[in-house]
VEXTOR-113157 format. One record per residue (C-alpha): z negated, y negated, x negated; residue number from 1. Coordinates in steps of 0.02 Angstrom, whole numbers, plus 50000, padded with zeros to 5 digits. Example, Ala and Ser with C-alpha at 12.3 -4.5 7.8 and 13.67 -1.06 7.14 Angstrom:
# VEXTOR-113157
R     Z     Y     X   i
R 49610 50225 49385   1
R 49643 50053 49316   2
# end
This chain:
# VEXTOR-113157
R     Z     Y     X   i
R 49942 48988 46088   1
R 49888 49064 46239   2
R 49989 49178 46360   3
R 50055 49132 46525   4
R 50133 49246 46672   5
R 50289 49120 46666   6
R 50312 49182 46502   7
R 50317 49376 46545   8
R 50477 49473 46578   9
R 50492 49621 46690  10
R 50613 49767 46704  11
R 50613 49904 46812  12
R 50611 50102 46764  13
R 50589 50261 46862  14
R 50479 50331 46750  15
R 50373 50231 46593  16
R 50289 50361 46463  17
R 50168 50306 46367  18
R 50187 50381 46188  19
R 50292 50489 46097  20
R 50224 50643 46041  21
R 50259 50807 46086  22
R 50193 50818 46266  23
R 50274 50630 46309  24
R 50453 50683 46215  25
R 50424 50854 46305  26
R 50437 50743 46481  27
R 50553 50638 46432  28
R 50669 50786 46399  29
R 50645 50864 46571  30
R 50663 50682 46661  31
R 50806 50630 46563  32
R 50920 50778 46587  33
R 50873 50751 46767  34
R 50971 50610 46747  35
R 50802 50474 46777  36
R 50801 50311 46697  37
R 50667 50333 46588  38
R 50559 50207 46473  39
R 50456 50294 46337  40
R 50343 50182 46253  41
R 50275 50208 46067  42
R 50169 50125 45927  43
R 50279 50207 45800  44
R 50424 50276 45777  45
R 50427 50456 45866  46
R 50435 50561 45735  47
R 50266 50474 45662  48
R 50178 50516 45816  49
R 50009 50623 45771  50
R 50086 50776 45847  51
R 50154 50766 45687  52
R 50006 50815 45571  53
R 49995 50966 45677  54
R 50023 51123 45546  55
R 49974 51296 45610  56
R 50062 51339 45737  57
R 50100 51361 45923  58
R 49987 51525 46008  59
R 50108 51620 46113  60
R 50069 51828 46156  61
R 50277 51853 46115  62
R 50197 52022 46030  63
R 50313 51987 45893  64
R 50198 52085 45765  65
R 50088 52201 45851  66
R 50033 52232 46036  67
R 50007 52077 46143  68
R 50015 51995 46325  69
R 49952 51839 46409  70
R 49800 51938 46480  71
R 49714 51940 46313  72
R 49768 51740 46275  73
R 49700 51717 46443  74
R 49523 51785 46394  75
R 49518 51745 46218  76
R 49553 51544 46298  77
R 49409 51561 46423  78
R 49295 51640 46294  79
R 49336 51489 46145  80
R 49309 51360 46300  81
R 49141 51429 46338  82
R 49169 51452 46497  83
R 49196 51283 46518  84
R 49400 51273 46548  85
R 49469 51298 46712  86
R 49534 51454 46748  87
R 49687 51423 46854  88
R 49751 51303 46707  89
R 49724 51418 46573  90
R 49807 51587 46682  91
R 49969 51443 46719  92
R 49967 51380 46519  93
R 49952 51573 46447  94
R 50080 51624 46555  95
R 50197 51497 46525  96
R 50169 51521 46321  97
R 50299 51619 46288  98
R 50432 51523 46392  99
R 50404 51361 46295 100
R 50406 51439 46141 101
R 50574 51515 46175 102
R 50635 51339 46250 103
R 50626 51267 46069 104
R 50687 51402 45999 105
R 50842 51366 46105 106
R 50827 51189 46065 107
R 50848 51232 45880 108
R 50678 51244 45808 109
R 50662 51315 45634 110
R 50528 51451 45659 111
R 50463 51565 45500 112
R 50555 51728 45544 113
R 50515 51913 45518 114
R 50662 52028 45411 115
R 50704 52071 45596 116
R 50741 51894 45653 117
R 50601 51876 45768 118
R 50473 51738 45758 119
R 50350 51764 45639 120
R 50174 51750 45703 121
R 50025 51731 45606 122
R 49819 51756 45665 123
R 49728 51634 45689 124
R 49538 51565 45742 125
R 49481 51661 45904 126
R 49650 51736 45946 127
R 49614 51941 45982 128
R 49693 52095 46052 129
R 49619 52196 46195 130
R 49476 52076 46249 131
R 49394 52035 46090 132
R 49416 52205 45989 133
R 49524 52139 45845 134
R 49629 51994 45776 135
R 49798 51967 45856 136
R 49958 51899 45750 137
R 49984 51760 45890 138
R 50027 51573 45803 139
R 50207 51557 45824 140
R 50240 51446 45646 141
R 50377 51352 45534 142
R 50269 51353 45386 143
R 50122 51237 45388 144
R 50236 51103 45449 145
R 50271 51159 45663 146
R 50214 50980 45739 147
R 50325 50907 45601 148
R 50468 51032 45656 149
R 50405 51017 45832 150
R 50438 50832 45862 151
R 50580 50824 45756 152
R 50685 50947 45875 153
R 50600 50853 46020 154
R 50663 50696 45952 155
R 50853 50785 45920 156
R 50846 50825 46094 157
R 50779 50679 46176 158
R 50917 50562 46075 159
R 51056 50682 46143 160
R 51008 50654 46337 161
R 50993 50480 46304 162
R 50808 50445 46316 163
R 50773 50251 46323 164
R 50638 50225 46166 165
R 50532 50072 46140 166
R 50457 50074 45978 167
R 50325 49971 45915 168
R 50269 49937 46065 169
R 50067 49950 46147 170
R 50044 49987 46320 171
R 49873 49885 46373 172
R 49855 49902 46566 173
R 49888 50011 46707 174
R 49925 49909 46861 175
R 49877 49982 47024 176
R 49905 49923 47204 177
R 49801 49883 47351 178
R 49806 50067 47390 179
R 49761 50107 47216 180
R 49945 50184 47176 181
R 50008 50154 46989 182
R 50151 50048 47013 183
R 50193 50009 46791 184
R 50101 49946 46656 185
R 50091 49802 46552 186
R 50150 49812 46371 187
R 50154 49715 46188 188
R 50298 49706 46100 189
R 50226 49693 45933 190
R 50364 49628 45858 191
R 50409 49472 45926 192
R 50205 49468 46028 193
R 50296 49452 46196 194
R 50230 49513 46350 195
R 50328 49608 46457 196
R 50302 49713 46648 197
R 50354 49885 46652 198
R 50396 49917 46842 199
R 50404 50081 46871 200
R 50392 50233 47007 201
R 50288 50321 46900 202
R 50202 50299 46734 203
R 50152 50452 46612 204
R 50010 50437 46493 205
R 50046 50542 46322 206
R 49940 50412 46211 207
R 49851 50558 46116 208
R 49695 50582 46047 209
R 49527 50452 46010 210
R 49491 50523 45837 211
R 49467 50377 45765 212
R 49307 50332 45848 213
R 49238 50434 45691 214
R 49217 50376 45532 215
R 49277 50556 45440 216
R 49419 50606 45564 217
R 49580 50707 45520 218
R 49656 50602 45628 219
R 49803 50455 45616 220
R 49725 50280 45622 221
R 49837 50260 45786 222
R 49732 50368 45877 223
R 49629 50254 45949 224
R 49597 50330 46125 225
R 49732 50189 46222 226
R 49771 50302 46358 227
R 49585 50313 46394 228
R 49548 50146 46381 229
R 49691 50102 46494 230
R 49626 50242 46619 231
R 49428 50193 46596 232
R 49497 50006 46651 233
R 49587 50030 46804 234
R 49426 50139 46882 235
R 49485 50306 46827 236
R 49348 50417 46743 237
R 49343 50518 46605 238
R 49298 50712 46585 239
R 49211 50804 46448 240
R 49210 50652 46338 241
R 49052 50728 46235 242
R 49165 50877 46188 243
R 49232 50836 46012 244
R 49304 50961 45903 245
R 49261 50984 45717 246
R 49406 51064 45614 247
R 49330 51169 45500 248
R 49430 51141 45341 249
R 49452 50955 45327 250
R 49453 50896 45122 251
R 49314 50819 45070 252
R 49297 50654 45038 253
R 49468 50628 45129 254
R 49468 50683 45292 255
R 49646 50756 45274 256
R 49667 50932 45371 257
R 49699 51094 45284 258
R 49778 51208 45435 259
R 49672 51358 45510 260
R 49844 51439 45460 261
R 49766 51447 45267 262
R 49632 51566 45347 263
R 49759 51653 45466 264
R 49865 51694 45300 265
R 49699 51759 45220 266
R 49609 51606 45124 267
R 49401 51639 45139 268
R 49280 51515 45132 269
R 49130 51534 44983 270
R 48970 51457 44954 271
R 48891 51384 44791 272
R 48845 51585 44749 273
R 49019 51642 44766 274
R 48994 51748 44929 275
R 49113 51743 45066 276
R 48961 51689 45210 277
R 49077 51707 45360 278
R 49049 51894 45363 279
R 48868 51864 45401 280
R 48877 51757 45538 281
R 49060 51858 45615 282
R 49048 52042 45576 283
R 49213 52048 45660 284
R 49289 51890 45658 285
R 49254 51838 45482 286
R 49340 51687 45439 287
R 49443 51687 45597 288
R 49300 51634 45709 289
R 49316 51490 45826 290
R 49320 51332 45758 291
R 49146 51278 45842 292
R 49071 51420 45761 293
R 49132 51411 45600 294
R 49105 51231 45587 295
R 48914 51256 45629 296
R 48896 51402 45519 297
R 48977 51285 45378 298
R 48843 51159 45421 299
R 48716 51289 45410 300
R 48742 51328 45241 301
R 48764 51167 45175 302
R 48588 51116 45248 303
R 48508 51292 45175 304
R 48564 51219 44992 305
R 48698 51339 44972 306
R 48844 51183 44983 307
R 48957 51182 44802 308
R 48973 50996 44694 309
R 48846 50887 44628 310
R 48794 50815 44787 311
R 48804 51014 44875 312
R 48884 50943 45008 313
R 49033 51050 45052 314
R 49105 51224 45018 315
R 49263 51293 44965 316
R 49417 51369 45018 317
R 49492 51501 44928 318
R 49671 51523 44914 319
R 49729 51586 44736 320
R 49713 51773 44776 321
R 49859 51769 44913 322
R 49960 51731 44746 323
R 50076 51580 44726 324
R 50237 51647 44807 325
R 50159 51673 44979 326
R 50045 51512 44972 327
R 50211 51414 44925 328
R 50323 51508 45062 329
R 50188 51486 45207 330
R 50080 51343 45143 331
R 50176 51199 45081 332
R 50102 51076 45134 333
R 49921 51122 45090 334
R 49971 51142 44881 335
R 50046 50954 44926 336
R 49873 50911 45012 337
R 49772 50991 44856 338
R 49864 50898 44732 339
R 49848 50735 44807 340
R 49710 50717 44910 341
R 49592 50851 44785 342
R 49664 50842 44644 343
R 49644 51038 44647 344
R 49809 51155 44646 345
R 49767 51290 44774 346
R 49862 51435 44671 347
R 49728 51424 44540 348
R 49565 51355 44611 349
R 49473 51353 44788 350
R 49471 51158 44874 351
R 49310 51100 44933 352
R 49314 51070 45122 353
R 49188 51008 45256 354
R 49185 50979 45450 355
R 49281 50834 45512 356
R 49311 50772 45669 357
R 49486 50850 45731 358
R 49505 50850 45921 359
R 49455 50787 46093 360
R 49425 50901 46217 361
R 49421 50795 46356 362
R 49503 50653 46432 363
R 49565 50600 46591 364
R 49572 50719 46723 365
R 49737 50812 46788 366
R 49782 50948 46889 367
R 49910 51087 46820 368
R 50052 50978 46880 369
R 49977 50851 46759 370
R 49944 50726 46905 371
R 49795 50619 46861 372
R 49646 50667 46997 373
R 49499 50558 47028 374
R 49315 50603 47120 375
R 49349 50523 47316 376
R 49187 50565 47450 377
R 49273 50741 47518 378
R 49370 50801 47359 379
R 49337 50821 47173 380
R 49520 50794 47134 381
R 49584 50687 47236 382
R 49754 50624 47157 383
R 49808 50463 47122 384
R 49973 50447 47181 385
R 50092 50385 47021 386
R 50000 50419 46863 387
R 50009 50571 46755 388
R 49902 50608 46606 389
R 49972 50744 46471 390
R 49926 50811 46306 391
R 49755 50776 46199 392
R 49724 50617 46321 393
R 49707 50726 46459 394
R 49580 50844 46529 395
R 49660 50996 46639 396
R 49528 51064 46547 397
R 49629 51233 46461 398
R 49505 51184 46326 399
R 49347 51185 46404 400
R 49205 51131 46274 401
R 49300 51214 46122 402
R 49475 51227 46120 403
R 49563 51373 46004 404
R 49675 51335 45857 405
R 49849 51335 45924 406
R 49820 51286 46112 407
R 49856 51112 46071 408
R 50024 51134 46028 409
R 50031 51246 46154 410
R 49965 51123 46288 411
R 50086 50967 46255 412
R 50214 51084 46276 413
R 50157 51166 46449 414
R 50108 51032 46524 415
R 50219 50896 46460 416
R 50375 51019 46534 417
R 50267 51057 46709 418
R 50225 50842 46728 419
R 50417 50823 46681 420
R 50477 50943 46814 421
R 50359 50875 46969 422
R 50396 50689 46916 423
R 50590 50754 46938 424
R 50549 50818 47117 425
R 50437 50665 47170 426
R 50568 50545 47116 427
R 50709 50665 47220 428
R 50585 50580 47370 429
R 50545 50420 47313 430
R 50689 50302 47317 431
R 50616 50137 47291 432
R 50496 50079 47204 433
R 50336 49999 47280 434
R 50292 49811 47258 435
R 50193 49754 47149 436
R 50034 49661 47188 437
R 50014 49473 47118 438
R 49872 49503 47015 439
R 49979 49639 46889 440
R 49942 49530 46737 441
R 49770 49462 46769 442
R 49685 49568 46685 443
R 49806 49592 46531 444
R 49831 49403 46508 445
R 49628 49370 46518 446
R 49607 49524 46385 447
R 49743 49405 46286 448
R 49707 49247 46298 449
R 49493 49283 46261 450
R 49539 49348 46089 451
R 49651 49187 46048 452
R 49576 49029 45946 453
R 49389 49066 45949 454
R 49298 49115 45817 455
R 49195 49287 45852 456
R 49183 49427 45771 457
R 49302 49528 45654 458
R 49378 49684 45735 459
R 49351 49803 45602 460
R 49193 49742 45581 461
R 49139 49823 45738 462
R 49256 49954 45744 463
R 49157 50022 45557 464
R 49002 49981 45641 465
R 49045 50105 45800 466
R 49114 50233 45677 467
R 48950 50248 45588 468
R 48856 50255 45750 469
R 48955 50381 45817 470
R 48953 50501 45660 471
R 48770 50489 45648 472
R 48732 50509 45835 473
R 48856 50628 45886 474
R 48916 50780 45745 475
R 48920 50933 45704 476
R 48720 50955 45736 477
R 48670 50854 45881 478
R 48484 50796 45943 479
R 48412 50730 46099 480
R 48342 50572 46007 481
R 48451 50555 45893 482
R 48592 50536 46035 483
R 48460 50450 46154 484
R 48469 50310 46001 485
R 48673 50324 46006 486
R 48665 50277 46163 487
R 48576 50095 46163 488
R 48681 50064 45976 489
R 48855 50104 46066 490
R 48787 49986 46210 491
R 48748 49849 46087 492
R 48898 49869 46002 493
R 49024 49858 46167 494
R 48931 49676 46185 495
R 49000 49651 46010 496
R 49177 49739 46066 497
R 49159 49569 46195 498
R 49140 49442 46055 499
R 49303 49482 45937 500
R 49400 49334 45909 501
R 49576 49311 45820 502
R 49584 49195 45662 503
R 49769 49224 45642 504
R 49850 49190 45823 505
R 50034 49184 45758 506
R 50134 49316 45889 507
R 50269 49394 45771 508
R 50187 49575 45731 509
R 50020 49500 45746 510
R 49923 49668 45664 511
R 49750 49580 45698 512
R 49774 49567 45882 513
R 49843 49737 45904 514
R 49694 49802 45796 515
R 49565 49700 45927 516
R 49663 49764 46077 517
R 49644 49939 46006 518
R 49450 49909 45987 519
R 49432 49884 46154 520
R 49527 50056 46215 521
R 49414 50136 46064 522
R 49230 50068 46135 523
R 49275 50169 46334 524
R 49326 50341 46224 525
R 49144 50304 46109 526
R 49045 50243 46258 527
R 49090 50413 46365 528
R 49067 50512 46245 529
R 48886 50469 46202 530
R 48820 50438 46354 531
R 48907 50607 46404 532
R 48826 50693 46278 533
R 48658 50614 46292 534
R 48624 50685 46470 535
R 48715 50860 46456 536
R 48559 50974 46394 537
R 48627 51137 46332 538
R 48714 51200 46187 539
R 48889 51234 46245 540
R 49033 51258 46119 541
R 49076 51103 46019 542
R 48909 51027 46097 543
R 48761 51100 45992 544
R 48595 51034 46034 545
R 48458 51089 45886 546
R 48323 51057 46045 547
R 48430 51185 46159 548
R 48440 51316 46053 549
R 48391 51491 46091 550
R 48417 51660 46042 551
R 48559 51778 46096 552
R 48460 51856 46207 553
R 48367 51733 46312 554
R 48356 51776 46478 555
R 48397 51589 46553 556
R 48509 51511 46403 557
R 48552 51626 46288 558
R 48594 51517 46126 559
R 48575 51385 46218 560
R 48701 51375 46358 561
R 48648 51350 46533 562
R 48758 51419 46641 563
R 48652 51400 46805 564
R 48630 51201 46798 565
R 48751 51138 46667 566
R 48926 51256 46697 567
R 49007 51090 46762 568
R 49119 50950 46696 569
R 49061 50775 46669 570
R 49143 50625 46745 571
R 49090 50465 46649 572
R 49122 50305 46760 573
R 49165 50149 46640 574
R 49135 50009 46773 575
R 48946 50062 46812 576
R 48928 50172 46642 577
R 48859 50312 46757 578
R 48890 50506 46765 579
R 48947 50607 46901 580
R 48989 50805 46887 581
R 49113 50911 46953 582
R 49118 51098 46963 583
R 49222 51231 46840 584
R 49370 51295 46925 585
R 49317 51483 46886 586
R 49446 51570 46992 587
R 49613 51600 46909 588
R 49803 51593 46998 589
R 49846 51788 47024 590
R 49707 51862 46922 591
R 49526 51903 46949 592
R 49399 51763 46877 593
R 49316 51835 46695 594
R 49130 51807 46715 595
R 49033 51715 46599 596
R 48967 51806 46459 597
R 48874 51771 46266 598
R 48984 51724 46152 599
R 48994 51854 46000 600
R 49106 51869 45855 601
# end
């Protein structure tokens, strides 16, 4: 069977969003209490979204447990991005912390609470007081379960303003006009395989993160980058793609995340000789260093022999000594992890854990209003009138090339309630909604019909293939060869990415041709990010480079990071698979600029 336009139904919406996770539920809730007809578009149902794996918390400075303000959130931000993150975004998101935290609150969140019956904050990775001097109680929590809590109230909220939700449904293209305006986007319904238009005044991409472009990734398997892809298609490019963060404490073997909240709370991480190596790497910091660093100095000691298990491999977590009441009070979910996934219970023994892929830092480019901005001749962000980007697929860049535990949450929430509130006041001016141009569905109903009744390739297949590739070529500990080879293996295996064929073409929740379609968003996210990576030669953050590195106190890069040629973002261009580069947004709204420094913990 093959799909034709006369087949395809269209219906018209003020504003489509394009998952339902915390930022895109965050928008909805802003647009539909606006009164806007709004469409929000989801694989699963909302409450499955990935925001939901989220555990440690949400970084706010409410100084609910000892002295804080935005300032130091601002600095300790800049600092984890490696001065990398624009600073106007990360003065508007710091300042707005406390805000959005209290907003859910309202909204009936269940937040941990102190005897007092304030919030309970706990520390967490890179989070200090006064600049750096010592670690700040900042992670506003509910346990080890605040995405989970998070989307639920979102979802509460969203179903009591009447939010219009398609689930089990795939957005595949953006469609753009003549002028190059977003005027909707074509969409699966995977149930029934019917493809339908999506007219609308404005769309809203929320589609997440790309994690699964890795082969270990503590990420849900439908995180496969579709915003991007989507984006990378209609000519928009993609910043900071070779910034990808490894989560410190992911369970070996599994993948599945323990929360930086285990460390916040006091769990330590040990070597095979039972000593706690953080302190030699973070005399202050300890086990609360960024996640970048800890990851690497993880690494380290796995490849100096000191890794635990047969194979030495990993290292452990310790937990037991914060005694059982606590760790069952603030850690649920964790002991639930241990048993199942380690077959370990955490009140008794450490869990072995190693570096897994966690979070992208980049994505497509926004400004602070969460408008999607593009490269023209005169500007740098030049916006493109009718598309938004928010959450983990976009790139305001508040993360910069590492972003700190916390800020995610943080981030859907700031950003999906700022692109909600300027969608409300471009709608009060837009009345109608523009035509749309004949070819809408070309491109959707070629990307169809070329995977129906030929025999090519298995998606999986190729998907596995581009997982290995991209773990090998692009980890923890990164070389010029070794991504120099990434690059021409990713090449070859986007030609392969072209040859996918569907055996079973049956259209009634068709799970093969979903899985193909997903493919295809997953190749742009793997492609950008290792040709990205490939020509950016420095150390910087999540980007380690073992030819780059230098000591702390080298006069041009000290460990590594080249401020004077390489303090800029990339822009990767699918069409021509070329790089351009844009420059760091280093002054901040109402404050003065902090100036790039060496990072020490």
């Amino acid at each position: 069977m093959s799909y034709t336009k006369d087949q395809i139904t269209t219906r018209k919406f003020d504003v489509v969003i394009i998952g339902a996770g915390g930022s895109g539920m965050r928008a909805s809730l802003q647009l539909a209490r606006a009164g806007l007809n709004v469409a929000v578009l989801s694989k699963v149902f909302p409450t499955r979204s990935h925001t939901v794996a989220a555990q440690g918390g949400i970084g706010a400075s409410l100084g609910n447990m000892s002295d804080d303000n935005w300032h130091y959130h601002f600095y300790d931000t800049i600092k984890g991005s490696d001065w990398l993150g624009d600073q106007d975004a990360i003065e508007f998101m710091c300042r707005e912390a406390p805000k959005v935290v209290y907003d859910l609150e309202h909204m009936g969140m269940p937040f941990d609470r102190n005897p007092d019956g304030t919030i309970y904050q706990r520390p967490f990775g890179g989070h200090t007081a006064n600049y750096g001097e010592k670690p700040v109680q900042r992670a506003c929590a509910a346990a080890d379960r605040t995405g989970h809590a998070m989307l639920h109230t979102l979802y509460q909220q969203n179903v009591a303003a009447k939010t219009s939700f398609f689930v089990e449904w795939m957005a595949l293209d953006l469609i753009r006009d003549a002028e190059g305006d977003v005027v909707g986007v074509t969409a699966l319904e995977m149930e029934t395989g019917d493809l339908h238009v999506l007219h609308a005044k404005t769309v809203l991409m929320a589609t997440g993160g790309a994690g699964r472009i890795y082969a270990a990734s503590t990420n849900a398997f439908i995180n496969t980058g579709d915003g991007l892809g989507m984006a990378a298609r209609a000519g928009i490019p993609l910043e900071d793609m070779e910034f990808w963060q490894f989560h410190p404490t992911g369970v070996a073997g599994a993948g599945v995340l323990l929360t930086e909240g285990c460390r916040g709370e006091g769990a330590i991480l040990l070597n095979s000789n039972g000593e706690r190596f953080m302190e030699r790497y973070a005399p202050t910091l300890k086990d609360l260093a960024p996640r970048d660093f800890v990851s690497r100095c993880m690494d380290q000691e796995i490849k100096e022999g000191r890794g635990c298990g047969p194979n030495k491999d990993h290292v452990l977590l310790k937990l037991d000594h914060l005694g059982a009441d606590t760790i069952h009070k603030r850690l649920p979910s964790v002991y639930e992890i241990g048993v199942n996934f380690a077959n370990v219970d955490i009140t008794k023994e450490p869990i072995p854990v190693v570096p897994t892929i966690h979070y992208q830092m980049g994505g497509i480019p926004t400004n602070i209003n969460g408008q999607v901005v593009t490269q023209s001749a005169t500007d740098n962000n030049a916006v493109v009138n009718g598309l938004y980007a928010v959450g983990e697929c976009s790139c305001v860049s508040v993360h910069g090339a590492n972003r700190l535990g916390t800020n995610s949450l943080l981030d859907l929430l700031v950003f999906g309630r700022a692109a909600g509130n300027h969608i409300v006041e471009f709608a009060s001016k837009t009345k109608s909604h523009k035509a749309l141009p004949a070819d809408a569905t070309d491109r959707t109903l070629e990307r169809l019909n070329k995977l129906e009744g030929r025999g090519g390739e298995y998606a999986q297949d190729v998907a596995n293939d581009m997982r290995a590739a991209m773990q090998q070529h692009a980890g923890v500990f990164r070389t010029q060869a070794s991504m120099d080879e990434g690059v021409q293996k990713i090449a070859a295996i986007r030609e392969r990415v072209n040859a996918i064929g569907l055996k079973d073409t049956s259209k009634v929740f068709n799970t093969a041709r979903i899985e193909a379609l997903e493919v295809e968003n997953l190749i742009e996210a793997a492609q950008a990010t290792m040709v990205s990576a490939a020509a950016r030669r420095e150390c910087r953050g999540a980007h380690t480079v073992s030819d780059y590195e230098r000591p702390v106190d080298d006069a041009v890069a000290p460990l590594g990071r080249d401020d004077a040629n390489w303090m800029k973002h990339t822009l990767w261009h699918s069409e021509s698979n070329s790089l351009t580069y844009k420059p760091v947004k280093l002054k901040p709204l109402t404050v003065d600029s902090v100036p790039p420094k060496v990072r020490t913990f």
